[in-house]
Structure formats: structure tokens, C-alpha cells
C-alpha positions in Angstrom: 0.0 0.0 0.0 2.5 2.6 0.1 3.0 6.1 0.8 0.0 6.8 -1.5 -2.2 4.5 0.7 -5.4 5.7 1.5 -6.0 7.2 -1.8 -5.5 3.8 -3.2 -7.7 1.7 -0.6 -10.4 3.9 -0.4 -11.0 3.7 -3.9 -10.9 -0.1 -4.1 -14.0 -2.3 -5.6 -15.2 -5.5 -5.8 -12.6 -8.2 -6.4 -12.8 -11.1 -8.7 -10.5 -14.2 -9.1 -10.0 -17.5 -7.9 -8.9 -17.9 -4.4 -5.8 -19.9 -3.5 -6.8 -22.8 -0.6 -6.6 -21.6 2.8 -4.1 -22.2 5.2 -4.8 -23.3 8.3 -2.8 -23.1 11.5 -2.4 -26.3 11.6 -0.3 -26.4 8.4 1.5 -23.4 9.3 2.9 -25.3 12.5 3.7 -28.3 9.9 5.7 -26.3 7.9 7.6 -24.5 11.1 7.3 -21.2 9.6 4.8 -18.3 8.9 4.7 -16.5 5.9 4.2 -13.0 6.4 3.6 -10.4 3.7 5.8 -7.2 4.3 5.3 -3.8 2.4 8.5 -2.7 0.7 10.3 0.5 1.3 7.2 1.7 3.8 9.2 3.7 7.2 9.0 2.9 9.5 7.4 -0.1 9.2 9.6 -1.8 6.7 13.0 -0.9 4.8 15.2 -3.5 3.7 14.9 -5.9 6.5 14.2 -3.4 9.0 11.0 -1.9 10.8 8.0 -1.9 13.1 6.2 -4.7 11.0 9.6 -6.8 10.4 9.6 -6.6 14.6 6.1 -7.3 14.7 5.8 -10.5 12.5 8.6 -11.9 14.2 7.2 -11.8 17.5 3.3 -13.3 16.0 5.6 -15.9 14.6 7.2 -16.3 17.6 4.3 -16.6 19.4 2.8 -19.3 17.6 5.8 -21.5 18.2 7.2 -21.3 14.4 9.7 -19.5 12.6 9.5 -15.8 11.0 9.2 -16.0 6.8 9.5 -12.3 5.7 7.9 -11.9 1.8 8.4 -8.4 1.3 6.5 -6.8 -1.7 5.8 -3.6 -3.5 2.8 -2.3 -3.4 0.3 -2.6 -7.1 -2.0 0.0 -8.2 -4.4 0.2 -5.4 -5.4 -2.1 -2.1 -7.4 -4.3 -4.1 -4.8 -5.8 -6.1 -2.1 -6.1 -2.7 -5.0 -8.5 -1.0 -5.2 -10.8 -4.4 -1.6 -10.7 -4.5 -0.4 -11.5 -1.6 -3.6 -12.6 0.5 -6.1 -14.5 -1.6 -4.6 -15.4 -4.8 -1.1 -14.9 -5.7 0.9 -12.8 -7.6 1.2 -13.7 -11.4 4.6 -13.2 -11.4 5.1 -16.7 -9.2 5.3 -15.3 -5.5 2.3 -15.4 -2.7 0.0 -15.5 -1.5 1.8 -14.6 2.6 0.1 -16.5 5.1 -1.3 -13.2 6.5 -0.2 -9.6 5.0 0.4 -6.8 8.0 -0.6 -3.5 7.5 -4.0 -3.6 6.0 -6.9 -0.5 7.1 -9.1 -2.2 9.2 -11.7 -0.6 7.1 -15.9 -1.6 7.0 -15.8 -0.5 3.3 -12.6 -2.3 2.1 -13.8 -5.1 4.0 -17.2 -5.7 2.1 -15.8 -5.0 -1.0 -13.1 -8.1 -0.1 -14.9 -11.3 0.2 -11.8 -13.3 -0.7 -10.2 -12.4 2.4 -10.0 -11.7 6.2 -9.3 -8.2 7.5 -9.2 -8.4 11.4 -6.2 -7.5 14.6 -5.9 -3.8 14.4 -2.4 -3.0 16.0 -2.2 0.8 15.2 -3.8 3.6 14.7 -2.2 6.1 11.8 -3.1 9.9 11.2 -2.3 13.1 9.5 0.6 15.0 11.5 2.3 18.0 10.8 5.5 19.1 12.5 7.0 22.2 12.7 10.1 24.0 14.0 9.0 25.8 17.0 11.6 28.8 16.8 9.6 29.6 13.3 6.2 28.9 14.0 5.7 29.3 17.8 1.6 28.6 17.6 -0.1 26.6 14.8 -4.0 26.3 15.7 -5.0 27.1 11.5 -3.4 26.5 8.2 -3.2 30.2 7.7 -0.7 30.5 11.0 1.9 29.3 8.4 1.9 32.4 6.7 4.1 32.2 4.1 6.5 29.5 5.2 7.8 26.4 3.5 6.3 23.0 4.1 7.6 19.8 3.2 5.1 16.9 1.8 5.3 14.1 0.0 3.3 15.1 -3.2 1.7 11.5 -3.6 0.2 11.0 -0.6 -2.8 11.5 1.5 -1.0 14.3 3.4 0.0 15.8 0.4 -3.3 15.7 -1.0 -4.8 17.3 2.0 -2.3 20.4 1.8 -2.8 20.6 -1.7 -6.4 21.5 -1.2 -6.2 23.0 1.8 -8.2 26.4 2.3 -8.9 26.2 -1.6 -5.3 25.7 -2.6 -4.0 28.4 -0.8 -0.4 26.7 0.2 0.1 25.3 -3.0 2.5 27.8 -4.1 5.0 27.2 -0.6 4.7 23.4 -0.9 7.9 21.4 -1.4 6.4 18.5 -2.7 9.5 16.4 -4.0 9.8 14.0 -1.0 9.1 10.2 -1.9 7.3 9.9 2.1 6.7 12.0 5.6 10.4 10.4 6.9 12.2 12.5 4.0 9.7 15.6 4.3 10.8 15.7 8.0 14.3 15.3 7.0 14.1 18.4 5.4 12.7 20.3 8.7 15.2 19.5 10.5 18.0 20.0 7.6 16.1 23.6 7.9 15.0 23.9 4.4 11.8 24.6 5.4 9.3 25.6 8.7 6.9 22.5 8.9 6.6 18.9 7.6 3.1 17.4 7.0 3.0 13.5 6.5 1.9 10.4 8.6 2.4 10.2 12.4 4.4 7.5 12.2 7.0 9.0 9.7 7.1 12.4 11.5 8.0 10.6 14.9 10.3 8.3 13.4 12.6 11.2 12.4 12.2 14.3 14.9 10.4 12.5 18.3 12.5 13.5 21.2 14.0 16.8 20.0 12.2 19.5 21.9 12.7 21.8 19.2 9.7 20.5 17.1 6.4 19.8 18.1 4.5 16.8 16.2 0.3 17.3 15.9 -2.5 16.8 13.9 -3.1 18.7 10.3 -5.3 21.1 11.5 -7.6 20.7 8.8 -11.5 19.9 8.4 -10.6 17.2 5.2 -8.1 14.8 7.6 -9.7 12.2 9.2 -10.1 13.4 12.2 -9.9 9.7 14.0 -7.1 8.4 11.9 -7.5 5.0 10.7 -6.4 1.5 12.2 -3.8 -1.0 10.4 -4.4 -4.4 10.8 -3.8 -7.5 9.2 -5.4 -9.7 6.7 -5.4 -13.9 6.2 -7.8 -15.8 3.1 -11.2 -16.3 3.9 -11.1 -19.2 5.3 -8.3 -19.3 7.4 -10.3 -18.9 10.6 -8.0 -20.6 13.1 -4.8 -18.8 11.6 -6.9 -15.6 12.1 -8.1 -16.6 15.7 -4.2 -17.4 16.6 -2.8 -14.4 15.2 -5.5 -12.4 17.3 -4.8 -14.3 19.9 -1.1 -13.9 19.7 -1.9 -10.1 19.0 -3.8 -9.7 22.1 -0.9 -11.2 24.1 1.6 -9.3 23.1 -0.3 -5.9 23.6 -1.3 -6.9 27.1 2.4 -7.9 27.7 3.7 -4.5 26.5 5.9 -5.8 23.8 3.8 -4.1 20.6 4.4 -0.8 22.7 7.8 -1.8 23.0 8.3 -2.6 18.9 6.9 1.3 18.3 9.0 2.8 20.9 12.2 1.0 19.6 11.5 2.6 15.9 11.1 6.3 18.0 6.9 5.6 17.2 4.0 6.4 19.9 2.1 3.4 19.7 -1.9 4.1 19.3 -4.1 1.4 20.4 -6.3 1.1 17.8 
């Protein structure tokens, strides 16, 4: 899904295919490993081997007793095409379907709209940040508080969307829209190239939490969601007992601490979903 993410899912429609035969938990113990769909290049949740969800599908794995099978993947067009490719289906180029893909909007739309598969365990809550240098813009309550100052935003992104519209395009001329996601956007705050970063919690944390001389909150505007949205995980349709034990395992390790523990490692609040 990307950096371009909720653009993509929101948008998604009914599938169509043939599914691949469910795996059950029973033949995940057989084999002694789960297979765990990874997004590629998504900070910082996964970068080459590296990341909250690399952490996190270790310990699920873990906690079923088996080994941890990474099968990281780019992203496709839209959310549709991820779940056939690396949930329900396969991808036509030989690789997939992952026992259960991480990562997935534990949405009610994209849920009906995928009857080939099982959306459940949310395990964090994203949303719409912006961060700014305090020593330039001391108070932020509106949009228009950034006067003419420089923002970084990745172009193709939800954030990036939002600022591009924003007060009927108002900021479009001060955007600096170059940045491939929010972890290079913030980059450039603190490089000082520009008074504010807009992207997704997670990225914005992942670069500047800690450092007292930015302050990290939500876009201030009507269009973000104002709740966020949760990222869960998704298994085939019929996989219920692999569901039930990943849930399960899920539930376990939040009650335990450690999924607190995996965000706080990558510099990441973690929201209980």
C-alpha cells in the first residue's frame, strides 16, 4: 500500500478471481514457519529488513511457536490488487500468496468489498501530523498561521493531498512536494530547508520525536480524518483458526507490552487502535 495509501484503498472495488486454498494453523505449525507479507520500502514499518512490522511478525511468529518467513513486496496500483496478490490469490509473477499480509486499514468499506479475504487485529492507529520548528512557527492552531512559510510533503500522498487543497489551494504555491514519504519531508525540517513537515504520524515521529525543538500534531484541517485509521492485518477467507491465533497472539503481546515496546524501539507512539 505505500505512501500513497489511502487514496489507493479507499477507492478499491469488488474483487474477482479464484482464491488460493486456505491455510490453516495447523499447516503453518507443519511447515515450522509463517509467511508474512511485508510492504516494501514503507518507514517505518519496513526498509530493507528493518521496521515496526519486520519486529512485529517476528514476535506473532514467535508466538505461535514457528519460525519468521519475511515476503516483502511492493505495493500494485491500489489495495485491491495487494489483498489478491499477496492474500487471496497470488501474484502472477510466481510469489504469494503470505500466510497473512500486515498493515492492512481495518476498514468496513474495504472489508465488504473483499470477500476473498479476512481483514481483522488492528495494532495501530495512523493519522495526519504535521510538524514544525518551534523557533519559526511558535503557535499553529489554523493553516493560515503558516503564513508564508515552507512546508515539506510528499506530493503523492494522503497528506500531500490534504495540503494541496487545503483552504482552496491556498499553500500550493509554498509546498515542497518532492519528498518520496513524511520520513524525508521531515528530513528536510530539520535539515532547515523549510518551517513544517506534513505526512503520517508514524514518519514524522520516526525522524524528529524527542527533539524538543519541534512539536509533532495533527493537520489542522477539516478534510483529515479526524480519527485516523487502524492497520491491521489480513489472512484468506477461510483461514479462521490462523486468524483466531494471530488475534490471539496479538492480544498477548499488547497486554504484555511488547507491541508498545516494537513502536518505541523505531522512535513511534504506539496508538491502540
Amino acid at each position: 500500500m505505500n505512501r500513497r495509501h489511502l487514496l489507493a484503498w479507499a477507492a478499491a472495488g469488488a474483487l474477482t478471481g479464484t482464491q488460493a486454498g486456505a491455510t490453516t494453523l495447523a499447516q503453518v505449525r507443519e511447515r515450522g514457519r509463517l509467511v508474512v507479507g511485508l510492504y516494501e520500502d514503507m518507514p517505518p514499518f519496513h526498509v530493507k529488513g528493518k521496521g515496526i512490522d519486520m519486529a512485529l511478525g517476528q514476535a506473532l511468529a514467535e508466538a505461535l511457536g514457528v519460525k519468521f518467513s519475511p515476503l516483502p513486496f511492493n505495493a500494485d496500483e491500489n489495495m485491491a490488487d495487494d489483498l489478491r496478490n499477496m492474500v487471496w490469490k497470488g501474484h502472477y509473477l510466481g510469489y504469494g500468496p503470505a500466510d497473512v499480509l500486515l498493515h492492512v486499514p481495518v476498514d468496513r468499506p474495504l472489508i465488504e468489498a473483499t470477500p476473498q479475504a479476512t481483514i481483522f487485529g488492528p495494532y495501530y492507529r495512523e493519522r495526519v501530523m504535521l510538524a514544525r520548528r518551534v523557533a519559526d512557527l511558535p503557535r499553529l492552531e489554523t493553516l493560515s498561521q503558516l503564513g508564508t512559510s515552507r512546508v515539506a510533503v510528499a506530493g503523492q500522498t494522503l497528506a500531500g493531498w490534504l495540503m494541496i487543497g487545503a483552504d482552496g489551494g491556498a499553500y500550493r504555491e509554498q509546498l515542497n512536494t518532492q519528498w518520496k514519504d513524511g520520513c524525508e519531508a521531515a528530513r528536510a525540517l530539520q535539515r532547515g530547508e523549510v518551517a513544517a513537515a506534513a505526512g503520517l504520524a508514524s514518519e514524522l515521529e520516526a525522524v524528529l520525536a524527542g527533539d524538543t525543538a519541534y512539536r509533532i500534531e495533527p493537520l489542522p484541517s477539516p478534510r483529515a480524518p479526524r480519527d485516523g485509521w487502524a492497520a491491521g492485518m489480513a489472512v484468506k477467507r477461510d483461514a479462521t483458526d490462523l486468524a483466531q491465533a494471530l488475534q490471539q497472539a496479538l492480544n498477548g503481546l499488547a497486554s504484555q507490552g511488547r507491541v508498545a515496546e516494537i513502536f518505541a524501539q523505531h522512535k513511534v507512539a504506539w496508538r491502540s487502535p
